[in-house]
C-alpha positions in Angstrom: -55.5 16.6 -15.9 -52.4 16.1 -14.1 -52.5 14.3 -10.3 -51.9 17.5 -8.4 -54.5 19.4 -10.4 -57.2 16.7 -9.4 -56.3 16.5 -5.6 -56.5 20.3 -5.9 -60.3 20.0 -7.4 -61.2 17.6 -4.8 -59.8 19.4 -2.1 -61.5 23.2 -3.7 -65.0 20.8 -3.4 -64.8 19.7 -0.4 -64.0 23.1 1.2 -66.6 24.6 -0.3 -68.9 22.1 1.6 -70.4 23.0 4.7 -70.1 20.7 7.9 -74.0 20.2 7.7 -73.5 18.9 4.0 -70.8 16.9 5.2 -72.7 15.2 7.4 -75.9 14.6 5.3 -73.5 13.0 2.5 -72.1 10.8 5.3 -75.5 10.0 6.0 -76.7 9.1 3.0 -73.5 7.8 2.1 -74.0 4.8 5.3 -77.2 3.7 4.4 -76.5 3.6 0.7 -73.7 1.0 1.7 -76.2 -0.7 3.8 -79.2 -1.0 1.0 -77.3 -1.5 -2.1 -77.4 -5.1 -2.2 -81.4 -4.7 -1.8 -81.7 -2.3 -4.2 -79.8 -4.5 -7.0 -81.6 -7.6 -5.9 -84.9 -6.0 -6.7 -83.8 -4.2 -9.8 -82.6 -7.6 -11.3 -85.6 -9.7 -9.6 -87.5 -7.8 -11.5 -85.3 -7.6 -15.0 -85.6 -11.4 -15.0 -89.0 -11.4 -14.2 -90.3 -8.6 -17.5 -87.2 -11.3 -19.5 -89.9 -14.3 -19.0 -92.9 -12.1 -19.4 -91.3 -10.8 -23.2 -89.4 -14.2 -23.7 -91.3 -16.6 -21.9 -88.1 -18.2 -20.1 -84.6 -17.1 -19.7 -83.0 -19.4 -22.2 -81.6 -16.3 -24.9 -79.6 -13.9 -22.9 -77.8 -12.6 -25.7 -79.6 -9.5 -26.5 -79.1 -5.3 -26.1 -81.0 -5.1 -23.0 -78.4 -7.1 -20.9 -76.6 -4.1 -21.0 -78.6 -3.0 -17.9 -77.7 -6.3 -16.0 -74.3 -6.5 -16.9 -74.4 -2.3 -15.5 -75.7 -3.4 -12.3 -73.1 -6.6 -11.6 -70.2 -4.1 -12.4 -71.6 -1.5 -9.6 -72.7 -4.0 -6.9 -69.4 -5.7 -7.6 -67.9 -2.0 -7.3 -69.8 -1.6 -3.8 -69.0 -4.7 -2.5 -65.0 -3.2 -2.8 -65.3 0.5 -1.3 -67.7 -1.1 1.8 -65.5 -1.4 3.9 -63.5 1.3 3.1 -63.5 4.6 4.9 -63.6 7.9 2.7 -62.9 11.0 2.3 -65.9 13.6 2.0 -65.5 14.5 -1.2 -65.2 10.8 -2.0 -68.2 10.6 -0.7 -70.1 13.1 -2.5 -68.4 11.7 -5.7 -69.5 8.0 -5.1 -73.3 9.5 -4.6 -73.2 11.7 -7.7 -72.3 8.3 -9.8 -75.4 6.7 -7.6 -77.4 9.6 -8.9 -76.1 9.1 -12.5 -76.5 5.5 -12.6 -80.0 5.3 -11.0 -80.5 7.4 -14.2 -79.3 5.6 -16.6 -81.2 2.1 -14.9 -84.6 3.6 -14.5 -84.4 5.2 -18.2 -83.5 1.9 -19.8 -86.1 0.1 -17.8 -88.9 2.3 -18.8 -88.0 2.2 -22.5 -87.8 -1.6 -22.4 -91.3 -1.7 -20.3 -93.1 0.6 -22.8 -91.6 -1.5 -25.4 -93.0 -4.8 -23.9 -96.4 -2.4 -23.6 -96.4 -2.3 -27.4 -95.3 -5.8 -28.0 -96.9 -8.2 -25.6 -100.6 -6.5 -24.9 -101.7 -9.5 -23.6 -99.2 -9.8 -20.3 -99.5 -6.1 -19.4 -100.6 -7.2 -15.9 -97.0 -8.8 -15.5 -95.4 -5.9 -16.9 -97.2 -3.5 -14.7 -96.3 -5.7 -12.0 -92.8 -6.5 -12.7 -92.0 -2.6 -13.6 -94.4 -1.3 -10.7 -92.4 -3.4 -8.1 -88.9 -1.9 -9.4 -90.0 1.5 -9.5 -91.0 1.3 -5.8 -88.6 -1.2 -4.4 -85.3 0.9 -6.0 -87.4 4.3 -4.6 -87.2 2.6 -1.1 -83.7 1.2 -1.2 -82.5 4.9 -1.8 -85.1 6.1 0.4 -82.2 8.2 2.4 -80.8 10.0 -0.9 -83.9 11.6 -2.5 -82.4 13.1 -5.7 -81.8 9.1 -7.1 -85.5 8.0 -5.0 -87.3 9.8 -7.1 -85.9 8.7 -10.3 -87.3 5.2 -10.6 -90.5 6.9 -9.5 -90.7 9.4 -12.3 -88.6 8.1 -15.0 -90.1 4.3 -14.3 -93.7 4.7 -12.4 -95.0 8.1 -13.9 -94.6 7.0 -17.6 -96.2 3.8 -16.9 -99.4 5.3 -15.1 -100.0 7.7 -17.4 -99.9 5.2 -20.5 -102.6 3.2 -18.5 -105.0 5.7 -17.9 -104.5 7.0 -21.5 -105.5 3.6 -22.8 -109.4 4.3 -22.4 -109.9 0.8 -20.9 -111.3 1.3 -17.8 -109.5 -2.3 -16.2 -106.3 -0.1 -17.1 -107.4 3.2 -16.1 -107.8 1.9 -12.7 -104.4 0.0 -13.0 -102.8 3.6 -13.6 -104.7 5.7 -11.0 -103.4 3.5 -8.3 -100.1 3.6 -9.8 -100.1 7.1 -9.7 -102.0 7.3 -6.0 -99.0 5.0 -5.2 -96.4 7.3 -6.7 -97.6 10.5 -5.0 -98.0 8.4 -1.5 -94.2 7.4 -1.9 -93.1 11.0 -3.1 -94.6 12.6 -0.2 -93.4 9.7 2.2 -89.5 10.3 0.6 -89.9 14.4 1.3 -91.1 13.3 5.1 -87.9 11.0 5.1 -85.7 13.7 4.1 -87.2 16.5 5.7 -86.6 14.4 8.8 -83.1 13.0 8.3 -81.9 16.7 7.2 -83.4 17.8 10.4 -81.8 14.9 12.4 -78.3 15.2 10.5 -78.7 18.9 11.1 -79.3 18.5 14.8 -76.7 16.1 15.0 -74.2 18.2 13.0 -74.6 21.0 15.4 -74.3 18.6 18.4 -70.8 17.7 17.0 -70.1 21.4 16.3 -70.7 21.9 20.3 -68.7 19.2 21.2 -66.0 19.8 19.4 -66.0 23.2 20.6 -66.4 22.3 23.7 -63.4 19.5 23.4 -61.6 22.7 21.8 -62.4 24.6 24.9 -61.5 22.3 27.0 -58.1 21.4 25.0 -57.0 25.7 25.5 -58.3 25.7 29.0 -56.0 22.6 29.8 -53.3 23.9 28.4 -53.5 27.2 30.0 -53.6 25.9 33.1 -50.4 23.4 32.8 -48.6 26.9 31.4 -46.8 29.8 31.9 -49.0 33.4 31.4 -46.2 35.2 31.2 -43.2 33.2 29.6 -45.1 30.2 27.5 -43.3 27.3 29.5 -44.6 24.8 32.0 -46.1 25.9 35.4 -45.8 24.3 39.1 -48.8 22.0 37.3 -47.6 20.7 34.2 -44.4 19.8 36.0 -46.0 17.8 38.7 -48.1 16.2 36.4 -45.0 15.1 34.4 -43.1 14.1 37.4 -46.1 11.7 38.5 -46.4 10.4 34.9 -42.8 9.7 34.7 -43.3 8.2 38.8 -45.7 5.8 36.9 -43.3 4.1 35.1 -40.9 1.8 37.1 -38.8 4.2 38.9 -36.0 1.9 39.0 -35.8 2.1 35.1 -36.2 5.8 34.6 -34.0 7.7 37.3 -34.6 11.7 36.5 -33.5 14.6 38.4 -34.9 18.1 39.1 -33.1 21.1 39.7 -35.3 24.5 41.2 -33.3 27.6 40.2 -34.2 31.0 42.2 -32.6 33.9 40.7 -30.3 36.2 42.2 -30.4 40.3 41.6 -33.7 40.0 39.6 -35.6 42.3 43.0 -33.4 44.9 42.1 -33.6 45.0 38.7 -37.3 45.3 38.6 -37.1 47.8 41.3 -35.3 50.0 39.2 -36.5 49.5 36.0 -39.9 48.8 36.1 -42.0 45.2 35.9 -42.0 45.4 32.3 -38.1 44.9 32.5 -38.7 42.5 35.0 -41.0 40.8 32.7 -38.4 40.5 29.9 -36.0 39.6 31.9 -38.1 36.4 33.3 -39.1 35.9 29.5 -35.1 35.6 28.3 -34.2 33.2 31.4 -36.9 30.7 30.4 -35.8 30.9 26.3 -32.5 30.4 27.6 -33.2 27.1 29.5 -35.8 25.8 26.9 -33.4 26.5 23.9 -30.6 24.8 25.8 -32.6 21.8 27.5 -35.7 22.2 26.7 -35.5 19.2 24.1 -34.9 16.3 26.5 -35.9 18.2 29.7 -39.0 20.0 31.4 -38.8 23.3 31.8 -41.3 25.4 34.0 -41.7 28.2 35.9 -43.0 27.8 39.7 -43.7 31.5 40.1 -41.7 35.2 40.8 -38.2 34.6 39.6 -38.0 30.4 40.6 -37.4 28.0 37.9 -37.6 24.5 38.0 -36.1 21.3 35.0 -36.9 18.2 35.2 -35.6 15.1 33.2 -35.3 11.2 33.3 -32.3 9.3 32.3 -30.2 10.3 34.6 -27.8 7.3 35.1 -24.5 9.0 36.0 -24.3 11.1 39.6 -22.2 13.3 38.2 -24.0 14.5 35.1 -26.8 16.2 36.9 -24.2 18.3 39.2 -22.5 19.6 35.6 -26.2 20.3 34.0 -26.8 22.3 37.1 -23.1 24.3 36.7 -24.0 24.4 32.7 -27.3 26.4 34.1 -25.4 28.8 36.8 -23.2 30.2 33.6 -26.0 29.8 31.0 -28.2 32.3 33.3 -25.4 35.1 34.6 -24.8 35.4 30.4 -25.6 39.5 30.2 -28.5 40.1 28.3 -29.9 43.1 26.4 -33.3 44.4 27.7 -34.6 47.3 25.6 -31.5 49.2 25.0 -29.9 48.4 28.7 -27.8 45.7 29.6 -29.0 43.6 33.0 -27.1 40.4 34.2 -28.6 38.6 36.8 -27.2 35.1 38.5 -28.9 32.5 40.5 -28.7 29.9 42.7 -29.9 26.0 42.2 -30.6 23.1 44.4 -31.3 19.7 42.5 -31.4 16.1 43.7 -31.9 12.5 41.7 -34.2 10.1 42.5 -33.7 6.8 44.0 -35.8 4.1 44.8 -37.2 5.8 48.3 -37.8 8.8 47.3 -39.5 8.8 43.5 -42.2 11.0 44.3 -42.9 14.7 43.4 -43.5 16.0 46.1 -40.7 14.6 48.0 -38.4 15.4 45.2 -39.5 19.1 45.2 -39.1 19.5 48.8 -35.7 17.4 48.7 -34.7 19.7 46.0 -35.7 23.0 47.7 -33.8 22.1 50.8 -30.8 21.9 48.7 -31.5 25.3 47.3 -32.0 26.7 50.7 -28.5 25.4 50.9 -26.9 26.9 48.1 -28.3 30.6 48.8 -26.9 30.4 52.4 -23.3 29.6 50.5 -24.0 33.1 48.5 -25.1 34.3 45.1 -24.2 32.3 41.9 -23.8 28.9 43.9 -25.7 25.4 44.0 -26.3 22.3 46.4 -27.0 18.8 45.6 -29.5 17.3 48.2 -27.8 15.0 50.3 -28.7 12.4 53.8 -26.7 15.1 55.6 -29.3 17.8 54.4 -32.0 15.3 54.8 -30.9 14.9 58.8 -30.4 18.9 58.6 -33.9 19.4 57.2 -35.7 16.8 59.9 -34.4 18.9 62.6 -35.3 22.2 61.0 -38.9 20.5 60.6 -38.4 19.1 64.3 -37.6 22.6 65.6 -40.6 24.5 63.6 -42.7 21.8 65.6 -41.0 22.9 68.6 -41.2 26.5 68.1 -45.0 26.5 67.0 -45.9 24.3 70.1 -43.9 27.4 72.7 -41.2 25.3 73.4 -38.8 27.8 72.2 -40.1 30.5 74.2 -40.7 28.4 77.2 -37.1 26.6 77.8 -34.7 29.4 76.7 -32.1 30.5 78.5 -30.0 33.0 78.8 -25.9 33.5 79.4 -23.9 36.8 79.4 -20.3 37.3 77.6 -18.4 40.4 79.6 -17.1 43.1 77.3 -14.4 45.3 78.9 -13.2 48.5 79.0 -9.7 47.9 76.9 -7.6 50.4 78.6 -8.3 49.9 82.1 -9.9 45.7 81.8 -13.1 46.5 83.5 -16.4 45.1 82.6 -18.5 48.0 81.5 -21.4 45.6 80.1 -22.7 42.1 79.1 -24.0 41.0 76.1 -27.4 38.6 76.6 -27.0 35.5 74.8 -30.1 33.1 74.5 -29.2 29.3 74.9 -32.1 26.4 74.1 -31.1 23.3 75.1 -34.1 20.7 74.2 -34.2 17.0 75.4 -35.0 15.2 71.9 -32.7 17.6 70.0 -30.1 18.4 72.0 -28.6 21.9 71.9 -30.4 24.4 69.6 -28.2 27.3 68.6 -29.4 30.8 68.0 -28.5 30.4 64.5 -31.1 28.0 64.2 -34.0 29.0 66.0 -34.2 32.7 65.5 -33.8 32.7 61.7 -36.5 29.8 61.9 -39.0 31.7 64.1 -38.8 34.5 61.8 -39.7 32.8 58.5 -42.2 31.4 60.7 -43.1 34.9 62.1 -42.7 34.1 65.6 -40.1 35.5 66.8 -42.0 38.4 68.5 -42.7 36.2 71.5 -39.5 34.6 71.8 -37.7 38.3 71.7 -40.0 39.5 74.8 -38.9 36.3 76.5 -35.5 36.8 75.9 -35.5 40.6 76.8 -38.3 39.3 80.1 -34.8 37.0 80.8 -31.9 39.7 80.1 -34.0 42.6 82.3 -34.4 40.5 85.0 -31.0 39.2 85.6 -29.7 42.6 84.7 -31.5 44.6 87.3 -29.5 43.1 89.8 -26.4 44.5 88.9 -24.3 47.3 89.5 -26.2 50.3 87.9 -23.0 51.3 85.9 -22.8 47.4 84.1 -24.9 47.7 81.0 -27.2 45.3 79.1 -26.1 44.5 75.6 -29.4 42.7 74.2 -30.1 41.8 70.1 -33.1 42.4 68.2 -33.9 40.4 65.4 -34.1 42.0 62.2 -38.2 40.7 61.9 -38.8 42.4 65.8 -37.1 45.8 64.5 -39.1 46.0 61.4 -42.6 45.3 63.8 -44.7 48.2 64.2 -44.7 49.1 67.9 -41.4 47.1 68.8 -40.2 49.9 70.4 -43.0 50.0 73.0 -43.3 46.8 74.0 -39.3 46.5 74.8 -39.9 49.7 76.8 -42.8 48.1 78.4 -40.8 44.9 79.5 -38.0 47.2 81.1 -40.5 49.3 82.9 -41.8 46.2 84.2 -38.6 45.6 86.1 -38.0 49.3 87.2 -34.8 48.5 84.6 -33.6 52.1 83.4 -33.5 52.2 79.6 -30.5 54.0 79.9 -28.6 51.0 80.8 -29.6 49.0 77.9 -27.4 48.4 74.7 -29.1 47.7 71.5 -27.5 45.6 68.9 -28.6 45.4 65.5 -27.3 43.8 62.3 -27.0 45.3 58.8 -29.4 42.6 57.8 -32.3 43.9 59.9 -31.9 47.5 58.6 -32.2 46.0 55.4 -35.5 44.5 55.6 -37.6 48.2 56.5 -35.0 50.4 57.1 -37.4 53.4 57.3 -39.5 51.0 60.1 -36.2 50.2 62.1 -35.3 53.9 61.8 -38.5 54.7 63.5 -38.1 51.5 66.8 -34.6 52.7 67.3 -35.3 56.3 67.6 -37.6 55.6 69.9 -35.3 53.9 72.2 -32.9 56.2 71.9 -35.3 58.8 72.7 -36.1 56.9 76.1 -32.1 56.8 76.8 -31.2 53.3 75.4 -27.5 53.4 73.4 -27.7 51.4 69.6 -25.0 49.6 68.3 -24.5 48.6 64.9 -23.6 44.8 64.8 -20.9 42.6 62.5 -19.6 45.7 61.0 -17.3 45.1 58.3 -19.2 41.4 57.1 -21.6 43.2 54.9 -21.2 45.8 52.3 -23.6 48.5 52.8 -22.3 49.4 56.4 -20.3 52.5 55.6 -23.6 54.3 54.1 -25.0 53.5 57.4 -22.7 55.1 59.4 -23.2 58.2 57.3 -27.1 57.7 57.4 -28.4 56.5 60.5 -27.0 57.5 64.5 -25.0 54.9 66.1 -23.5 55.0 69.6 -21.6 52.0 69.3 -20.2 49.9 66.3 -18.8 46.2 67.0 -16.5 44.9 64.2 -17.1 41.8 63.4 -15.1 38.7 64.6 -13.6 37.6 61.1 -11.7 41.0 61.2 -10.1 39.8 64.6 -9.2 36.5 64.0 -7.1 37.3 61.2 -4.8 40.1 62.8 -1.9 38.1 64.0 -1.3 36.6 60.0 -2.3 39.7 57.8 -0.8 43.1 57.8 -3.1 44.1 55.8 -6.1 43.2 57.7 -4.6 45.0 60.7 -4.1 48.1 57.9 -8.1 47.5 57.7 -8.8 47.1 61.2 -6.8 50.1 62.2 -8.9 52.1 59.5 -11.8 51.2 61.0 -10.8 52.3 64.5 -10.1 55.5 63.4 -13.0 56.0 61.6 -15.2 55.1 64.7 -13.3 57.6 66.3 -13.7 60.6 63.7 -17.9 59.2 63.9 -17.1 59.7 68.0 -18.8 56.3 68.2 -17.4 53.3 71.1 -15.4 50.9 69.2 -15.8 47.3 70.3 -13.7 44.1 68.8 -15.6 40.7 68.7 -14.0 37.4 69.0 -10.9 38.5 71.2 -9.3 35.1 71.9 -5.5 36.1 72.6 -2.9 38.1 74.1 -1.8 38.9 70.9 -5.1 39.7 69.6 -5.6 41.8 72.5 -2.0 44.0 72.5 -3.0 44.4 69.0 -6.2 46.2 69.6 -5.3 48.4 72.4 -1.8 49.9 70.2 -4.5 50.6 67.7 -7.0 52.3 70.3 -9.7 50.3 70.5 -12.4 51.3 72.7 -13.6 47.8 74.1 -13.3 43.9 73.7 -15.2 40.8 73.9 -14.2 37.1 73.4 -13.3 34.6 75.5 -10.1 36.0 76.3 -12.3 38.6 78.2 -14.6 35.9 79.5 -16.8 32.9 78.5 -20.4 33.3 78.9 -22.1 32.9 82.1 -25.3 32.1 83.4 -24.4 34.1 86.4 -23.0 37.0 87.1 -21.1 37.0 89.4 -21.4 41.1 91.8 -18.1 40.2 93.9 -16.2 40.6 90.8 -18.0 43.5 89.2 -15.5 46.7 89.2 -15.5 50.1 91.7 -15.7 51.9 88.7 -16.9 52.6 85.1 -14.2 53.3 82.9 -16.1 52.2 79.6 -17.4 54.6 77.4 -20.6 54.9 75.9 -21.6 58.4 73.1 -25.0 59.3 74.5 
């Protein structure tokens, strides 16, 4: 039988053995190793002693029967070997079959050579009886815990013996056998006790290990559904803070890593269109990508919707992390094949490296999503590297959401007003509101800043109604042909009941709506445009004019223009600035004009800031102007210098 074929036995034998059988031969197998030296010590004890009783001393060892002694040196030398040796279960099972076999073979010599010494030495059968008695019990005990070999001395060694004693006829021998054979039935039924008990307990036990090990298998899945991905199989937001605090853990100095959060751009759309499935697939492919390309040395996970994040150590170089990053941008915008249709999407990363201050997840995630902030305000397909300047950036942003939760915002705004005036004849015909926040501990606070903030932090509605409270109040004391040009933030527009509660503020003034000028931006109409189309009919409908804002910065303005009812557009500033260089911006521009006047919508330019700028304008036929040519914002306005007349031009 060739190597392979008996590995291939064993291996058959031991399947075909249940756990429970497993662990009973285990069992048996431990205390065998435990009683074996007791077991040979009796055995040969009592060898020695029927050797006197035949020879009368030990002095002629040369004879057949030290077979059987020479048999049980070779296995107790044989035990003494494997004892400390850990097997296999089917070595097990093999080692107690040969147990079984031997005790055979040792109890079946010994009874021959005792009936033997019966028939040859009548007088010393009380030492025989003795000597073979003890070995017959003493072996049945040492392999008390494996029954088939414990019952072999008893009925290959004991039974034979008793029932040649009571067969004698002499009664002193009679007796002898009886309690030989009271003895042997005592033992037997002590040894199915034993084993009924020791099954029960290795059963018991068996099934206690079963549960565990379930239960450790349980545990195992539960774990590792938890530190991944339902949908793509990656990491989650779990798995990768665990691994960032493990890698924390080990002298941050000596292991410098970097982590990267990717947020995709276009994904919305695509999954708006074409279903979640789609969407699915499309989150699916993205996470193959980056696990395919870094997954080997880096940890990839997703933290949830369409945001990404990798994180890896060893990162010695500055530079190599900012080209991982630009290897992910181009890996991701790859087109890829989703059922038939082909769907590209991009995104947009923000990463940062660690450094002695600042080894700690959570610091590095919010380091890292500050950057990515960063990159999405730069525009689709780009990334930022965290830096102290975003750092300082990111203090104040966190300085000014203290600020703005605490009412500071709404509480120490001000307002100025910028003039916009008629073009043709230079009188004002309105001023645009603009709110001003100057703050002692952070100095001057742009609009840029605080509104966007407020409305990720959904308060803007307050500061709004401040700002209008501001605007109405100051504008109700001027001439009743000087209009109020207010903006509405895109979150206020997209609020159920706006509408109302602008009206309400004017009506708290006496301020006629009529005189008010709404400004929106193509971003707010983009959030709910059916919402904003409902707030700004509404104030229409109560006499107020709308004005689309920083037309020409977006794309989608044109549609609407041809959708929605505008009374006033305002191009946006970047389209000014650039008329006294570029023909073909003033081409643009004076496309623009004319197409405000085929809508029969007021035309205002933004940014005016020259002569040049302004001669420009009024060739084309531009309605109106506002810059600083016109005027700087003013806290006051002044009535001396408000025109006689209104020569602007509003479309009702």
């Amino acid at each position: 039988m060739t190597r392979f074929s008996f590995n291939r036995e064993l291996l058959l034998t031991s399947r075909k053995q249940s756990p429970e059988q497993i662990a009973q031969d285990r069992e048996r197998y431990s205390s065998l190793k435990q009683q074996i030296p007791f077991i040979y010590a009796v055995a040969l004890a009592n060898f020695f002693g029927l050797k006197i009783v035949a020879d009368g001393g030990l002095d002629s060892l040369a004879s057949p029967i030290m077979i059987l002694v020479v048999l049980i040196l070779w296995r107790l030398v044989h035990w003494i070997r494997i004892r400390g040796q850990s097997l296999a279960p089917y070595a097990m099972r093999t080692e107690l079959k040969k147990t079984l076999i031997f005790t055979a073979l040792l109890s079946g010599g010994f009874s021959i050579w005792a009936q033997l010494l019966l028939t040859s030495h009548p007088a010393q059968i009380q030492a025989i009886v003795l000597f073979s008695s003890l070995a017959a019990v003493g072996c049945t005990y040492g392999l008390s815990n494996y029954p088939p070999a414990a019952c072999l001395p008893l009925l290959m060694l004991g039974l034979p013996l008793g029932l040649r004693l009571i067969l004698s006829g002499q009664t002193t021998q009679i007796g002898m056998g009886v309690s030989l054979l009271l003895t042997i039935f005592l033992v037997s039924r002590l040894l199915r006790v034993q084993n009924r008990r020791t099954v029960e307990m290795v059963a018991s036990r068996s099934r206690l290990d079963q549960e565990q090990l379930r239960a450790r298998e349980a545990e195992r899945q539960a774990n590792l559904l938890a530190a991944t991905d339902s949908l793509t199989g990656i990491a989650n937001r779990r798995a990768l803070v665990a691994a960032m605090t493990a890698a924390a853990a080990a002298e941050p100095r000596s292991h410098p890593a970097a982590i990267v959060l990717i947020d995709l751009d276009g994904f919305k759309p695509i999954n708006d269109a074409f279903g979640h499935p789609t969407g699915d697939a499309v989150l699916v492919c993205v996470a193959e990508r980056l696990k395919n390309a870094f997954g080997r040395d880096a940890i990839i996970a997703r933290m949830g919707g369409d945001e990404f994040a990798m994180f890896w150590t060893g990162e010695r170089k500055a530079g190599s992390a900012g080209k991982r990053v630009a290897e992910i941008c181009t890996l991701i915008e790859q087109p890829m094949t989703i059922e038939h249709r082909v769907v590209q999407v991009q995104c947009c990363c923000g990463f940062t490296r660690t450094d002695t201050e600042t080894w700690n997840p959570e610091t590095l995630l919010n380091q890292s999503d500050t950057a990515l902030y960063a990159a999405k305000r730069r525009g689709t397909g780009r990334f930022a590297a965290f830096s102290r300047v975003l750092m300082e950036g990111q203090k104040r942003a966190a300085a000014i959401e203290r600020k703005i939760s605490a009412g500071d915002a709404a509480a120490n705004i001000e307002m100025v007003f910028q003039p916009i005036s008629a073009l043709d004849s230079g009188e004002i015909v309105a001023y645009e509101a603009l709110a001003r926040w100057h703050d002692t501990d952070l100095g001057t606070i742009s609009p840029d800043e605080f509104i966007r903030t407020a409305e990720q932090m959904n308060l803007i509605a307050p500061i709004g109604e401040r700002t209008l409270t501001l605007a109405v109040q100051a504008a109700a004391a001027w001439p009743d042909h000087v209009r109020l040009s207010f903006n509405v933030s895109a979150v206020q527009l997209c609020t159920a009941g706006a509408a109302e509660r602008l009206l309400a503020i004017m009506q708290r003034f006496d301020f006629d709506p009529r005189r008010l000028l709404v400004e929106v931006t193509e971003t707010a109409l983009l959030s709910d445009i059916a919402l904003a189309s409902t707030n700004l009919a509404l104030l229409r409908q109560a006499g107020a004019a709308v004005a689309l804002d920083d037309f020409g910065a977006g794309n989608a303005s044109i549609s609407y223009l041809r959708e929605m009812s505008f009374d006033v557009v305002k191009l946006d500033g970047s389209l000014v600035t650039s008329l006294c260089h570029s023909p073909r911006n003033r081409n643009l521009m004076r496309g623009l004009i004319d197409l405000c006047r085929a809508l029969g919508v007021v035309c205002i330019a933004e940014h005016v800031e020259n002569a040049t700028q302004f001669d420009i304008l009024r060739e084309m036929g531009c309605d109106q102007v506002q810059g600083f040519l016109i005027g700087e914002p003013m806290s006051q306005v002044s009535h001396q210098a408000e025109p006689r007349k209104n020569a602007g031009r509003f479309a009702a």
